[in-house]
VEXDREN-2710 file (C-alpha; in Angstrom, 1 decimal):
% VEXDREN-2710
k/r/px/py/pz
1/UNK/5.1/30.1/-19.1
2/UNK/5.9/28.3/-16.3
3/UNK/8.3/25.5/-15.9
4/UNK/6.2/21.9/-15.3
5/UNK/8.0/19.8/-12.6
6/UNK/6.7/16.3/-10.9
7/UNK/7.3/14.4/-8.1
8/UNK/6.1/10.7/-6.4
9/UNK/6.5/9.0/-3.8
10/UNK/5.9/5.1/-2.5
11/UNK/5.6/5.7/0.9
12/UNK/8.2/7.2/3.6
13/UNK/9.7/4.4/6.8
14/UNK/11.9/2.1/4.9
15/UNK/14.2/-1.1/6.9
16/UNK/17.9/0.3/6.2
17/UNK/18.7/-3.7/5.7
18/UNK/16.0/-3.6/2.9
19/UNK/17.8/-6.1/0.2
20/UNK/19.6/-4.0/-2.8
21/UNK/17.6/-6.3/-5.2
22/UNK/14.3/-4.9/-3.6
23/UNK/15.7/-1.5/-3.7
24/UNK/16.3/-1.8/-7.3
25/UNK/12.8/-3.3/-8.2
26/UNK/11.7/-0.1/-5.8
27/UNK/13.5/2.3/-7.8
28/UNK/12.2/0.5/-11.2
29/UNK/8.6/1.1/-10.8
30/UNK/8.9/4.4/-9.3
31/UNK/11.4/5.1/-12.9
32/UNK/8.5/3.4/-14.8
33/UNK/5.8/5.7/-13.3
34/UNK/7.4/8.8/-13.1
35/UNK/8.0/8.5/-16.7
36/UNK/4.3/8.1/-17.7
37/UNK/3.9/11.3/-15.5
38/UNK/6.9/12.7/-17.7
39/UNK/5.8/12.2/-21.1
40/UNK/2.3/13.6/-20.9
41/UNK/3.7/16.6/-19.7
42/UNK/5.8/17.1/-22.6
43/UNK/2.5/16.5/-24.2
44/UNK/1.0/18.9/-22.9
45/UNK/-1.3/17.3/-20.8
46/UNK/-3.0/19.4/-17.2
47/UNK/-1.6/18.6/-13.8
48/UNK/-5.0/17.1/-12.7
49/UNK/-4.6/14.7/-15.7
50/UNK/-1.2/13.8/-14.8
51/UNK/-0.9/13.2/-11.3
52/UNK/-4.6/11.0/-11.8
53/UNK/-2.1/8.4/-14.5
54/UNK/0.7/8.6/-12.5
55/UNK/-1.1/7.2/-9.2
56/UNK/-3.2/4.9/-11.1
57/UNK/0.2/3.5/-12.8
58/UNK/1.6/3.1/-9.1
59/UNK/-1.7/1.4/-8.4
60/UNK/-1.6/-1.8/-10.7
61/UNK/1.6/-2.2/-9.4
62/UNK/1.8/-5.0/-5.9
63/UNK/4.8/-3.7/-4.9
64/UNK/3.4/-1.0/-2.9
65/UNK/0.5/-1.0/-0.7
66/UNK/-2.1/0.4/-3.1
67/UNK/-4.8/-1.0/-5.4
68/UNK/-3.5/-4.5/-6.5
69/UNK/-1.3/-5.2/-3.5
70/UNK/-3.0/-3.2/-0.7
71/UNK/-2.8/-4.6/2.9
72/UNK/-5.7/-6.5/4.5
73/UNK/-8.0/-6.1/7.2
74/UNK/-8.1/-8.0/9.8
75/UNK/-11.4/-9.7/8.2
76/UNK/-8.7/-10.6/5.2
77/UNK/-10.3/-8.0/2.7
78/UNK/-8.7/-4.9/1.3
79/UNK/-10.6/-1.6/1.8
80/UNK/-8.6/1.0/-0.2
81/UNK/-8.8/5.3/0.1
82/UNK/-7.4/7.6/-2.1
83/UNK/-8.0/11.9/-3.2
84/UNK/-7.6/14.0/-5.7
85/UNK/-7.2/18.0/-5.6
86/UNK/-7.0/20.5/-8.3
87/UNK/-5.1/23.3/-6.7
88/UNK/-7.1/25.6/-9.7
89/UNK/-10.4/26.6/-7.2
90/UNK/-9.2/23.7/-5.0
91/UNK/-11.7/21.1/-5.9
92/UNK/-11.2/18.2/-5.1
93/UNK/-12.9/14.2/-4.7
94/UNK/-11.8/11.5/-1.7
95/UNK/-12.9/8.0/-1.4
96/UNK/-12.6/5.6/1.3
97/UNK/-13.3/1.8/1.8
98/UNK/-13.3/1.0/-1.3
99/UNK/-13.2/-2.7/-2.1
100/UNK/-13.8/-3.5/-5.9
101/UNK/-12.8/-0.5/-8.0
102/UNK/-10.2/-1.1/-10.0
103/UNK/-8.8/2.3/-9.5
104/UNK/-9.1/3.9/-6.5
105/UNK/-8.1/7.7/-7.3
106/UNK/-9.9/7.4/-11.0
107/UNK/-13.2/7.1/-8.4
108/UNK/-11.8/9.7/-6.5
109/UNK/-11.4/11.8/-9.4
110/UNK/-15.6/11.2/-10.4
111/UNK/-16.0/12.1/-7.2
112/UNK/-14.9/15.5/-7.8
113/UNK/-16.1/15.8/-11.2
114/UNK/-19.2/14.1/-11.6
115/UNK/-21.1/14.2/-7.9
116/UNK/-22.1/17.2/-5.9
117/UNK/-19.6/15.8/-3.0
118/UNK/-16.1/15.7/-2.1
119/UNK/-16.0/12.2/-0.2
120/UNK/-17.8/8.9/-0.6
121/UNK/-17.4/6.0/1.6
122/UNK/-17.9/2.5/1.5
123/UNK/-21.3/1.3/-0.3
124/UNK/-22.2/4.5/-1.3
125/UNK/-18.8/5.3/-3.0
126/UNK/-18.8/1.4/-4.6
127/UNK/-22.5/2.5/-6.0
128/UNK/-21.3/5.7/-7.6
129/UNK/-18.2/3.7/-9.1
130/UNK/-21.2/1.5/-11.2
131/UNK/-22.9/4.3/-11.9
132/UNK/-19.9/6.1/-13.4
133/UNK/-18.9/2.5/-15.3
134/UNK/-15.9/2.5/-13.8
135/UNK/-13.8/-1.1/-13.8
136/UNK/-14.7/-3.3/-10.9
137/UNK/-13.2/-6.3/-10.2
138/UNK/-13.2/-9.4/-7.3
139/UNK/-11.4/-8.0/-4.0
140/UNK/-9.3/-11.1/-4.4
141/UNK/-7.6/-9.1/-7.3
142/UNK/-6.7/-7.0/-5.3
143/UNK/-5.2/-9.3/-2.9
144/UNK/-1.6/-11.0/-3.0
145/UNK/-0.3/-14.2/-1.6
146/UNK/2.6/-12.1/0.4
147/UNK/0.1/-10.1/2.0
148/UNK/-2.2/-13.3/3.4
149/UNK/1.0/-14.5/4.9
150/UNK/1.7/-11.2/6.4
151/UNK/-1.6/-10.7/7.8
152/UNK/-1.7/-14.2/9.3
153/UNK/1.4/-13.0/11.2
154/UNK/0.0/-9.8/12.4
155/UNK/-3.0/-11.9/13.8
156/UNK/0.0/-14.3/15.6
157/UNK/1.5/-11.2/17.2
158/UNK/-1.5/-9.8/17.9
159/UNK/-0.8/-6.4/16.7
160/UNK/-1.8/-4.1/13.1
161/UNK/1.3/-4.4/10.8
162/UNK/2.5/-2.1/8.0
163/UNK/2.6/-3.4/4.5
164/UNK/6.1/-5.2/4.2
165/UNK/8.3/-6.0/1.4
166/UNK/10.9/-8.4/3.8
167/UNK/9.9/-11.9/4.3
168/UNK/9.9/-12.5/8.1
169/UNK/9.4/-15.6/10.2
170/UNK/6.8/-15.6/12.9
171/UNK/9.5/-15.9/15.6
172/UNK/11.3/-12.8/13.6
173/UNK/8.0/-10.7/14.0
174/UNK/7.5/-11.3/17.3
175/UNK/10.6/-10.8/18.5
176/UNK/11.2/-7.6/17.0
177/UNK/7.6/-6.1/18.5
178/UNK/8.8/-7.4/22.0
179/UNK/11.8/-5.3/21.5
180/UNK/9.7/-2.6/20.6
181/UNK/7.7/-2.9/23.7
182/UNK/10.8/-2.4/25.7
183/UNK/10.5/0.7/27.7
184/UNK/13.7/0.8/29.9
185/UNK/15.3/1.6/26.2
186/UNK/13.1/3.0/23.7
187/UNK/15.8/2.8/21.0
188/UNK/16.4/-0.7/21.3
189/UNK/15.1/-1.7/18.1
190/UNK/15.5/1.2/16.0
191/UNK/13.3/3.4/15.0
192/UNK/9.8/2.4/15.5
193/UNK/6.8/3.6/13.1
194/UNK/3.0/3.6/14.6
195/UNK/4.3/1.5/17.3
196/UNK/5.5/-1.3/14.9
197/UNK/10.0/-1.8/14.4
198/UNK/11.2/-0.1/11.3
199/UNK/12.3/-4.0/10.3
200/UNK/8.6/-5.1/9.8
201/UNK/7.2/-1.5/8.7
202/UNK/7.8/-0.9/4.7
203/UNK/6.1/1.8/2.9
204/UNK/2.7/2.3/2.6
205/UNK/0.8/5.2/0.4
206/UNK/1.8/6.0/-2.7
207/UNK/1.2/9.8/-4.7
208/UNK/1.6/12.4/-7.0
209/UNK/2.6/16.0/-6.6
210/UNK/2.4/18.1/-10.3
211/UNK/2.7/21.5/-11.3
212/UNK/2.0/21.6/-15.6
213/UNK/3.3/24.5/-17.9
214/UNK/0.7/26.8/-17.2
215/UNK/1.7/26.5/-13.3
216/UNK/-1.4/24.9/-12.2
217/UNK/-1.2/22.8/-9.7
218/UNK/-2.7/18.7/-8.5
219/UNK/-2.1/16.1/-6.3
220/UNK/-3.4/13.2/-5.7
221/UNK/-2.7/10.1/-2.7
222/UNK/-3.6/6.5/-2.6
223/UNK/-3.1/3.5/0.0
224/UNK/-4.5/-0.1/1.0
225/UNK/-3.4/1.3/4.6
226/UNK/-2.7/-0.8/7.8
227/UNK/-2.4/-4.8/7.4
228/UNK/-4.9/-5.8/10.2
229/UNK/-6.2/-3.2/10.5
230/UNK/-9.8/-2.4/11.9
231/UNK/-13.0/-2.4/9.1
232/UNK/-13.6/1.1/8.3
233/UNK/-10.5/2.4/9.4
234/UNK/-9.6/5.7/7.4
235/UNK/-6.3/6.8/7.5
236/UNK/-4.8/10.6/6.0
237/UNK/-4.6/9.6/2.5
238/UNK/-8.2/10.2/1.8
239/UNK/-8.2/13.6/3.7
240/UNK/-8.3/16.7/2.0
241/UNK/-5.4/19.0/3.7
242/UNK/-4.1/16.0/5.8
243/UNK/-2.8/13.2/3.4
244/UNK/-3.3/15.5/0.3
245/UNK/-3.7/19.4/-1.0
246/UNK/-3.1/21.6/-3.4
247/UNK/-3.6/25.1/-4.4
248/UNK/-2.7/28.2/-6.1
249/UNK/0.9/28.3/-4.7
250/UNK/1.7/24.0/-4.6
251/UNK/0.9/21.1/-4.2
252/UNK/1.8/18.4/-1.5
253/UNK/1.5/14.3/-1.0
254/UNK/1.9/13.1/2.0
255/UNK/3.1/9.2/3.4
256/UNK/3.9/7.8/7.0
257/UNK/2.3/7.3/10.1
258/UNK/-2.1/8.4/9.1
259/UNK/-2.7/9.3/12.7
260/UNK/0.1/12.1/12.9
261/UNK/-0.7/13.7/10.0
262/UNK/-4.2/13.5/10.4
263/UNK/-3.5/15.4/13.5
264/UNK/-1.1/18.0/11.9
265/UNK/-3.0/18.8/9.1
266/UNK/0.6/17.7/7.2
267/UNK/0.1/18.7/3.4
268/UNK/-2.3/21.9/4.1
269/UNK/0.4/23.1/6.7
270/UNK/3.0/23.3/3.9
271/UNK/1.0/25.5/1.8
272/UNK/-0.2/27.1/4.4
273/UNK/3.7/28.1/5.7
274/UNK/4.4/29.7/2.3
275/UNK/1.2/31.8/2.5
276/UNK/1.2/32.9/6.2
277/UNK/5.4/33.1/6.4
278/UNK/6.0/33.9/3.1
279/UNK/8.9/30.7/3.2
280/UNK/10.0/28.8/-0.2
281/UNK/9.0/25.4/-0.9
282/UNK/11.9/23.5/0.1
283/UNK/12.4/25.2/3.7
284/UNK/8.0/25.5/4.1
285/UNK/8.2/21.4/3.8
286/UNK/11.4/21.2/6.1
287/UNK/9.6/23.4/8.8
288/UNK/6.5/21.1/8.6
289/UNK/8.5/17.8/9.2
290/UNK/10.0/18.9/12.1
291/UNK/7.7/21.1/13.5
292/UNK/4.4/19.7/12.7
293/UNK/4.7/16.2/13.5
294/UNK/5.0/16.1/17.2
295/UNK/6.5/12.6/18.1
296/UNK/5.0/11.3/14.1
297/UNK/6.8/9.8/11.5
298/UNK/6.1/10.7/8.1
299/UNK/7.6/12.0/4.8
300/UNK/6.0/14.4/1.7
301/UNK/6.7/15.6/-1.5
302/UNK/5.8/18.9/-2.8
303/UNK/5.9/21.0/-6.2
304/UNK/5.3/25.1/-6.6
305/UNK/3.4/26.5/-9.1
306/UNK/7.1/28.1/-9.7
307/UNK/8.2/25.0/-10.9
308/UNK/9.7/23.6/-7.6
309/UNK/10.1/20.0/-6.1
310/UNK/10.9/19.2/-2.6
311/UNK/10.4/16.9/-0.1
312/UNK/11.0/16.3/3.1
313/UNK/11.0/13.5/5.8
314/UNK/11.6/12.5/9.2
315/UNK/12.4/8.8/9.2
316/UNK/14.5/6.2/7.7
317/UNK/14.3/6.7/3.8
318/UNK/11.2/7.5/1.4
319/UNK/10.9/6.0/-2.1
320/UNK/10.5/9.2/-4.0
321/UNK/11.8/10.3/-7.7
322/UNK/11.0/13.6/-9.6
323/UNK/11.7/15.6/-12.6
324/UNK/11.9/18.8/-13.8
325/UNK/11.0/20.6/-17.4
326/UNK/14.7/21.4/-17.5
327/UNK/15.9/17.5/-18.3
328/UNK/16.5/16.7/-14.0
329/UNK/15.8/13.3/-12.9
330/UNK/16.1/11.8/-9.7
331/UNK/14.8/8.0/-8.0
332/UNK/16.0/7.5/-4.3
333/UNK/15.6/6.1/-1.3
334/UNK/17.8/7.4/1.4
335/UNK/18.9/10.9/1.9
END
C-alpha cells in the first residue's frame, strides 16, 4: 500500500507587508480545506475525488481569486478556468470562460467524464454545464464588492491588475506601477509579478495535488485570473501540462505568472524531470523553478505516487499547506 499525501495551494506572489490578520484568515481557509481533503482520505476516498472537493472547497471561498471572488474583466464580469487530471491513463477535462457555473473544476471534471473532449470554452462549456445539471448561478455571485473597487482602479491606472487582498488608494496604485516602470533601477519597487509591484499583486489560482493509498495520482487547478483583464483571455490554469498534470509517477499544480508557465510547460516539466533524469520529487520541482521559468514568476506544489509532497517557488511567499498519511501537517506562507 502506498502512503496517501496532499497538498494546496492559494496562489504563489504574496506583499511581504501583507497584514498578520490577513495572513491568519489565509492560513484558516487553506487549514479548513486541506482538512476536507484530509478526512476523505482516511476514508478512503480516490485522488480524483479528493483533489475535485478540495478545489471546490477553495472555490466558495472570496478570499482567493477563484469561483466566488474571482477577478473581473475589464467588461466587469468574471470569466473563470479550471482542470482536472487523473494521472491513472492521464485523462483529464479543462474549462475556460466560464461565467455562471457554480463550480468551475466540478464542470471540468464532466468534461472529462461525461463528453468525448478534454476542453470546453465559453458558451459551449456553459451549455454542457445545463446539460450535465450542474449549479448555475447569476455572475454577480460570483462577484465581490472588493473586486469592483479594485477593478475600477486598474481602469484608473490603466493597466491589468492581479487579484489583491490589501486595500490601496488610487494614488497608492499608481504610484507603485510608476515605480515599476522605472528602468534606470529595475529593483526599485521590489519584486515585480507580470509587470505589476509585488504590493498590488496577491495570489491568484488556487489547486490540489493528491496521491490516495493505492498511489494514484490527481490534480486539479482553478482561477478567476487577471483583474482587467481582456474577454477571453485564458491563462495556464486551464492547460493540461502547463497550469496542471498528473501521471503515473506525480502530480503537480501550478500558480504565478499564466504566460511563463504557459511557455515552460511548468507542471508537465516536473514529471517530465523525474522520467527523463531519473530526479526525486523535491529536487525535479526545484530544477523546474529555476530552470524552467526564464525571467517568470511562479510557484507549484507537487505529490509522488511514493507518497511525496514538495513544492517549490521563485518569488515572495506561496500560500500552500499539506499533509501526509503519517500524521504531518503544514500551512505557510513564506519559506
Amino acid at each position: 500500500m502506498a502512503r496517501w499525501a496532499i497538498a494546496i495551494h492559494g496562489g504563489a506572489g504574496v506583499d511581504p507587508n501583507l497584514p498578520e490578520h490577513r495572513q491568519e484568515e489565509a492560513k484558516r481557509v487553506l487549514a479548513r480545506c486541506l482538512q476536507v481533503g484530509v478526512d476523505l482520505l482516511r476514508a478512503g476516498a480516490q485522488a480524483l475525488d479528493v483533489v475535485e472537493a478540495v478545489v471546490r472547497e477553495l472555490e466558495t471561498d472570496p478570499f482567493f481569486n477563484s469561483g466566488r471572488g474571482s477577478a473581473l474583466t475589464r467588461a466587469g464580469t468574471v470569466e473563470m478556468e479550471a482542470s482536472i487530471m487523473d494521472g491513472r491513463g492521464r485523462r483529464c477535462g479543462a474549462v475556460s470562460g466560464v461565467s455562471t457555473v457554480k463550480s468551475p473544476v466540478s464542470l471540468a471534471r464532466r468534461v472529462m467524464d461525461k463528453s468525448p473532449h478534454s476542453y470546453l470554452a465559453f458558451d459551449g462549456a456553459e451549455e454542457f454545464a445545463r446539460e450535465q445539471g450542474l449549479e448555475t448561478v447569476d455572475n454577480s455571485y460570483f462577484i465581490t464588492e472588493d473586486n469592483v473597487g479594485m477593478l475600477k482602479l486598474a481602469k484608473e491606472a490603466g493597466t491589468i491588475l492581479f487579484d489583491y487582498r490589501i486595500p490601496l488608494t488610487g494614488a497608492d496604485t499608481c504610484s507603485a506601477l510608476a515605480g515599476a516602470a522605472d528602468s534606470s533601477n529595475p529593483h526599485k519597487a521590489g519584486m515585480v509579478m507580470n509587470g505589476l509591484p509585488i504590493s498590488v499583486y496577491a495570489p491568484e489560482t488556487v489547486g490540489c495535488a493528491v496521491v490516495d493509498s493505492s498511489g494514484a495520482c490527481a490534480a486539479a487547478t482553478s482561477t478567476g485570473g487577471l483583474m482587467n483583464k481582456m474577454t477571453g483571455r485564458i491563462g495556464d490554469s486551464p492547460l493540461i501540462g502547463s497550469g496542471t498534470y498528473a501521471c503515473g509517477a506525480c502530480a503537480v499544480s501550478c500558480t504565478g505568472e499564466g504566460e511563463a508557465i504557459i511557455r515552460c510547460t511548468l507542471a508537465r516539466d516536473v514529471a517530465a524531470v523525474m522520467e527523463y533524469k531519473g530526479l526525486p520529487l523535491q529536487q525535479a520541482v526545484d530544477y523546474c523553478v529555476k530552470e524552467r521559468l526564464d525571467e517568470g514568476f511562479a510557484g507549484l506544489i507537487a505529490v509522488s505516487s511514493a507518497g511525496e509532497v514538495a513544492y517549490g517557488f521563485n518569488c515572495t511567499g506561496m500560500f500552500r499547506g499539506c499533509a501526509t498519511e503519517d500524521g504531518f501537517m503544514e500551512v505557510g506562507i513564506w519559506e
